[in-house]
C-alpha positions in Angstrom: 8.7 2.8 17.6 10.9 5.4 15.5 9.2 6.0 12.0 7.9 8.8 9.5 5.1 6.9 9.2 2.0 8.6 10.4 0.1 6.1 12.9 -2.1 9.2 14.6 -3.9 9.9 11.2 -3.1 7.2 8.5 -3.3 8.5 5.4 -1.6 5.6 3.4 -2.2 1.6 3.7 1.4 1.5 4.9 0.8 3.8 7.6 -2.4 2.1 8.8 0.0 -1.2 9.4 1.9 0.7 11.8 -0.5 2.2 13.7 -2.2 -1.8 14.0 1.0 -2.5 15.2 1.0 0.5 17.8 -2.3 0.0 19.2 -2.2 -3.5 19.8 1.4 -3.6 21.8 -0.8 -0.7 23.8 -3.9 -3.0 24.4 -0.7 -6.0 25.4 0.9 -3.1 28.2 3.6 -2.5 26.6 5.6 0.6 27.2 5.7 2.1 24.1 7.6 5.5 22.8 6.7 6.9 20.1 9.4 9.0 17.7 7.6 10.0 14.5 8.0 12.8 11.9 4.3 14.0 11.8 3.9 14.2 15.5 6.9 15.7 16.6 5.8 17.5 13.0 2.8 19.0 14.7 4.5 19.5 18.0 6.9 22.1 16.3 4.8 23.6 13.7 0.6 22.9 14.5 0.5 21.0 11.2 1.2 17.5 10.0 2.1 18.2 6.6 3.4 21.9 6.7 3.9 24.1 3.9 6.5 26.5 2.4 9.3 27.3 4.6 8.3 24.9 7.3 9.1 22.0 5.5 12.7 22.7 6.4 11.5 21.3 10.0 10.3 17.9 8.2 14.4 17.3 6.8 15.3 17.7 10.0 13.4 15.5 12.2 14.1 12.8 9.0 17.5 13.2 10.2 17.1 13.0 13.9 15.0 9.5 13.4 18.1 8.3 11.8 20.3 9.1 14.8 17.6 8.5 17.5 17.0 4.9 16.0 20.9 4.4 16.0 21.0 5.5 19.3 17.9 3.8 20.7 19.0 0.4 18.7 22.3 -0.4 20.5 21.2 1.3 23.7 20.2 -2.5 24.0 16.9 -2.1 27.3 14.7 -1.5 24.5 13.2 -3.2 21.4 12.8 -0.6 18.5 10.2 -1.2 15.7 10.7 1.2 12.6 10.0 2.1 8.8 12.8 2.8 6.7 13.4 4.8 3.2 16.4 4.8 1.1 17.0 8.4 1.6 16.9 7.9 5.7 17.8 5.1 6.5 16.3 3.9 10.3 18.1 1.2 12.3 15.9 -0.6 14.3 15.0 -4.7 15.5 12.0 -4.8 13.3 10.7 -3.2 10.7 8.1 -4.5 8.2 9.1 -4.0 4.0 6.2 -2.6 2.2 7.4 -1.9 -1.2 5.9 0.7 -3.6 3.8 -0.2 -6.6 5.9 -0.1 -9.8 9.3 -1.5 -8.4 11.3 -3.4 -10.3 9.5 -2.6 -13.3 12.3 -1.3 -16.3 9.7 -0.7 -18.7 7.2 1.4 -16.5 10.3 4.2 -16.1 9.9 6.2 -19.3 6.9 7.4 -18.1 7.8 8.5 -14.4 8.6 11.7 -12.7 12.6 12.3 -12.6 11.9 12.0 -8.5 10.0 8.7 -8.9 12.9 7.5 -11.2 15.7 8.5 -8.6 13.8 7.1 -5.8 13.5 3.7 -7.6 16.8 3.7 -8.9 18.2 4.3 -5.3 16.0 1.4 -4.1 16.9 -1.0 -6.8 20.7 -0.6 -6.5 21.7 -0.4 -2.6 25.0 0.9 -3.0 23.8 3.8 -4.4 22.8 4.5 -0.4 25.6 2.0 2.1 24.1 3.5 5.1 20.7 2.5 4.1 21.8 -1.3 4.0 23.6 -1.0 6.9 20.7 -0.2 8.5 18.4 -3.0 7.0 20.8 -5.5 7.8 21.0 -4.1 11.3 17.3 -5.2 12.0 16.9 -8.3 13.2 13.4 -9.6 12.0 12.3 -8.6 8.6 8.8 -8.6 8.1 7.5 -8.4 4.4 3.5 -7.7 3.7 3.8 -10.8 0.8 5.7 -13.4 -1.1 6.5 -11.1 -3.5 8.0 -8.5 -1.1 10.3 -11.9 0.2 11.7 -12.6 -3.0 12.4 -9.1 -3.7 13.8 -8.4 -0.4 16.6 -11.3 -1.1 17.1 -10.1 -4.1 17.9 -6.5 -3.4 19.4 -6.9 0.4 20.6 -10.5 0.4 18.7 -10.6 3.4 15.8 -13.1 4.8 12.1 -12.5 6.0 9.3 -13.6 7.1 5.7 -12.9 5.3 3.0 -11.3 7.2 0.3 -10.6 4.9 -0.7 -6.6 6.2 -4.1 -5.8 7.9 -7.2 -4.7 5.8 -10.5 -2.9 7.9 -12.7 -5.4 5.7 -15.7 -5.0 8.5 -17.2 -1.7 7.2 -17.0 -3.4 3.5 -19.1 -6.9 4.8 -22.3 -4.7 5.2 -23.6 -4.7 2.0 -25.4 -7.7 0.1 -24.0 -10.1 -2.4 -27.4 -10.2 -4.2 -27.8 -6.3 -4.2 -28.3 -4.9 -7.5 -25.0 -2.7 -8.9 -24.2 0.0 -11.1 -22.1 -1.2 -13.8 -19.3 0.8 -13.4 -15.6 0.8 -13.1 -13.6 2.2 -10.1 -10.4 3.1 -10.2 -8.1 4.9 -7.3 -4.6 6.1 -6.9 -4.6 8.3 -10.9 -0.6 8.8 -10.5 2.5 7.5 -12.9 3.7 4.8 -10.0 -0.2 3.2 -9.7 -0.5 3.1 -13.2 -2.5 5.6 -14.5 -0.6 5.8 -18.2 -2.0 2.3 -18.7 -5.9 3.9 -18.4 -6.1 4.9 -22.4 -5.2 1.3 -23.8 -7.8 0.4 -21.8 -10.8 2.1 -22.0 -10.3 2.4 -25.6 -11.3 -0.9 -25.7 -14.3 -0.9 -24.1 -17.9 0.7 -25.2 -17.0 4.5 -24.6 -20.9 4.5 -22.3 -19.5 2.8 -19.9 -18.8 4.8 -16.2 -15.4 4.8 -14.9 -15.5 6.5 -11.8 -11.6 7.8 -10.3 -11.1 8.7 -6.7 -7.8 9.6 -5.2 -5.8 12.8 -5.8 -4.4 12.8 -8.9 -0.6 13.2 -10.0 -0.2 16.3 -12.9 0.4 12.8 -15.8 -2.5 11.0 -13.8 -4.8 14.7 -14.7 -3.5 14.7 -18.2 -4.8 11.0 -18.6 -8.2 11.6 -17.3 -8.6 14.7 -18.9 -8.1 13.5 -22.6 -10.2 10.5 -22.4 -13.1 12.8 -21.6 -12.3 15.2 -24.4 -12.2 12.5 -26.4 -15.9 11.6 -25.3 -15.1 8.6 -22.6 -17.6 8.3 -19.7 -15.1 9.3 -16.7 -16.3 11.0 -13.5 -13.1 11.9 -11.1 -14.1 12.4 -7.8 -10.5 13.5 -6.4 -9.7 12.6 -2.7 -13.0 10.9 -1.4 -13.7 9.8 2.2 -12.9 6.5 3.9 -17.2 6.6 3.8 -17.6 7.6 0.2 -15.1 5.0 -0.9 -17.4 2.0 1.0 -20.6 3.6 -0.8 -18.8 3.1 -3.9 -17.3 -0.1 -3.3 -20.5 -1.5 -2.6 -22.5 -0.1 -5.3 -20.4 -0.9 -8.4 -19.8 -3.8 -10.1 -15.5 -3.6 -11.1 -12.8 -2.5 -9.6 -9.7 -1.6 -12.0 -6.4 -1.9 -10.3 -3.6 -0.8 -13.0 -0.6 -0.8 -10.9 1.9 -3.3 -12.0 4.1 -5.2 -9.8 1.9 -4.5 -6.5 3.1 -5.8 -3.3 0.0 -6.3 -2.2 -3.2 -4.3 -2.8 -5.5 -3.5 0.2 -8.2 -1.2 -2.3 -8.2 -5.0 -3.9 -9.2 -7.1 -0.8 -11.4 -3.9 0.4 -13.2 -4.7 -3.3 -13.2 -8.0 -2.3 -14.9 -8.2 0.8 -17.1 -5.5 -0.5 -18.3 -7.5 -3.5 -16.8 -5.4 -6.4 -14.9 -7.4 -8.9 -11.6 -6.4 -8.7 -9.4 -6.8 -11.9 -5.9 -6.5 -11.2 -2.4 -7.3 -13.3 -0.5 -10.6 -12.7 2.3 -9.3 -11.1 3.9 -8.4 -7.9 2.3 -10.4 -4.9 -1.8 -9.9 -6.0 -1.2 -13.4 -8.1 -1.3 -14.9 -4.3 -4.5 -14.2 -3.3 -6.6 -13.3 -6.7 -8.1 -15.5 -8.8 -6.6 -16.2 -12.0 -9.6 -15.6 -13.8 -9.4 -12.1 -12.8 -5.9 -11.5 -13.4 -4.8 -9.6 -17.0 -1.6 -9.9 -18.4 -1.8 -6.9 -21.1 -5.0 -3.6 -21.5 -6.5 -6.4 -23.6 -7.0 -8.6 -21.3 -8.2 -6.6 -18.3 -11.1 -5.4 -21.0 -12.0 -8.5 -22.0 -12.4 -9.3 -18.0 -14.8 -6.4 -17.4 -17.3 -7.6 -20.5 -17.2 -10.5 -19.5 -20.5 -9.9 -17.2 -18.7 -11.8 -14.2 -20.0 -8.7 -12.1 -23.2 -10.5 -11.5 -22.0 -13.8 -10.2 -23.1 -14.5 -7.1 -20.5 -17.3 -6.2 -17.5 -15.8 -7.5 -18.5 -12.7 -4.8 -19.1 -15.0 -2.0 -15.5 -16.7 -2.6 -13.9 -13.2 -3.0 -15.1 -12.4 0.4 -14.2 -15.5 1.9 -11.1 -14.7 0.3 -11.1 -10.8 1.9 -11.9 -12.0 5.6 -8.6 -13.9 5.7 -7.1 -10.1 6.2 -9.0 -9.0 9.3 -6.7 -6.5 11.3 -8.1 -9.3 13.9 -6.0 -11.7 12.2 -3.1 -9.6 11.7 -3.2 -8.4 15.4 -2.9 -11.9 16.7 -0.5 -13.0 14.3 2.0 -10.3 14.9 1.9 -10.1 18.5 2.7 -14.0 18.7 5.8 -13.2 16.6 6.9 -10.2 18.7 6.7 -11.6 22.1 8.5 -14.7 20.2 11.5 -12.1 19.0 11.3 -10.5 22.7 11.8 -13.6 24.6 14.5 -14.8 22.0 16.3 -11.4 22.6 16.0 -11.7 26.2 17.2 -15.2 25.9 20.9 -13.7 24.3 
């Protein structure tokens, strides 16, 4: 497994995938070596995520996954599972697309970062980076975490996949009780440019300005500037900043809406986390959340996703019960079984070769 993905700690939903991945070819005896930026990270340095001059050491081992997995893939006695970026490319057998919130959207770019507009722009037009497609076309099964992630795939690489719909820990969320009286409040995670935080004012300014809107996640410097203003400007916003995997159940489970702004999201595990907690999650129809989400709780414009949230749908009991019938569908359980059925299929069809 070469990746720069960190499966020790997860920090990120797509890091979490990995690490599922990991653990259960390790509970299957597989021999499994591991060749990841944050470990060998540590190794060198004591630290994960190293600052000032040590972040020299993380360019580096980018660069030595990139040879490593070249060396590792056509070494041929092994089969190598990996995550890629258009910057480092990673040649591998497998590796499972997870695209970022935001992609593919033109009109969403005016408001991002110069380095979230490069990124994207390197992403959306592979010859900008040949070595990066050679390597995704070098893997032999593509795994994508939707339907939307298929489509996009074909239409950016030319190249097939299969849909595997990603792991969510929904357990910890099931706890709580449908009928249990909630706060009506509005969560919201993620306050950065890609997630969709610039769409926040042409919401809220047309709702009542009482209503809570509570923000967790660390902020980008636009996302601070957007939560900032609204409460100068006398909106009822409380941002919390990075909360704990606990926190963020307590919170889940205690208020009634869940705001996703991020347009053209591959898949959403916050969403399906509010889901099986019984928060009503609002989201945007677009990117792969249209293929699990209601309709009825899908907005097309700020409008819209207001309208949702006054609606009072927070108090019905049936639409949270379908919601988390909905949720459990994306047990790690389910995930687990399902991927290691389709890897010892693609070992047995290499061995067959």
């Amino acid at each position: 497994m070469i990746s720069v993905n960190n499966t020790v700690h997860p920090k990120t939903g797509g890091h979490y995938v990995y690490k599922v991945m990991k653990d259960e070819l390790l509970k299957r005896k597989y021999s499994l070596r591991e060749i990841s930026v944050p470990i060998i990270l540590k190794a060198l340095t004591g630290s994960e995520n190293p600052k000032g001059w040590r972040e020299i050491y993380r360019l580096q081992l980018h660069i030595r996954c990139v040879f490593q997995s070249f060396f590792e893939r056509y070494l041929k006695n092994s089969v190598v599972i990996t995550s890629s970026h258009p910057a480092f490319p990673v040649f591998g057998h497998l590796v499972y697309h997870q695209p970022k919130a935001g992609t593919g959207i033109k009109t969403l770019k005016r408001h991002i970062p110069p380095y979230w507009r490069i990124g994207w722009t390197i992403v959306e037009n592979e010859w900008m980076s040949p070595i990066w497609l050679i390597a995704k076309k070098s893997h032999t099964l593509h795994l994508c975490n939707s339907h939307f992630t298929k489509q996009l795939v074909k239409k950016l690489y030319g190249i097939e996949s299969k849909v595997m719909y990603p792991p969510v820990q929904v357990k910890p969320f099931l706890k709580t009780d449908l009928k249990r009286k909630r706060k009506y409040s509005v969560i919201i995670a993620k306050p950065e440019v890609p997630s969709g935080i610039t769409m926040l004012p042409e919401v809220i300014q047309k709702m009542p300005k009482n209503i809570e809107f509570v923000v967790i996640g660390r902020a980008d410097q636009i996302g601070l500037k957007v939560i900032n203003t609204l409460i100068i400007r006398g909106y009822n916003i409380k941002y919390l900043g990075y909360v704990s995997e606990k926190e963020k159940i307590s919170l889940l489970q205690t208020r009634s809406h869940y705001l996703h702004l991020a347009l053209n999201e591959a898949f959403g595990m916050t969403i399906v986390e509010a889901m099986a907690a019984g928060c009503i999650p609002v989201a945007h129809k677009s990117g792969g959340v249209p293929e699990y989400l209601p309709e009825n709780l899908l907005y097309s414009d700020p409008s819209e996703a207001a309208e949702i949230i006054l609606a009072g749908v927070g108090d019905d009991l049936n639409l949270k019960q379908e919601l988390r019938n909905i949720a459990k569908n994306f047990s790690e359980e389910r995930f687990r079984t399902k991927f290691a059925d389709c890897f010892e299929r693609f070992v047995n069809s290499l061995n067959e070769l």
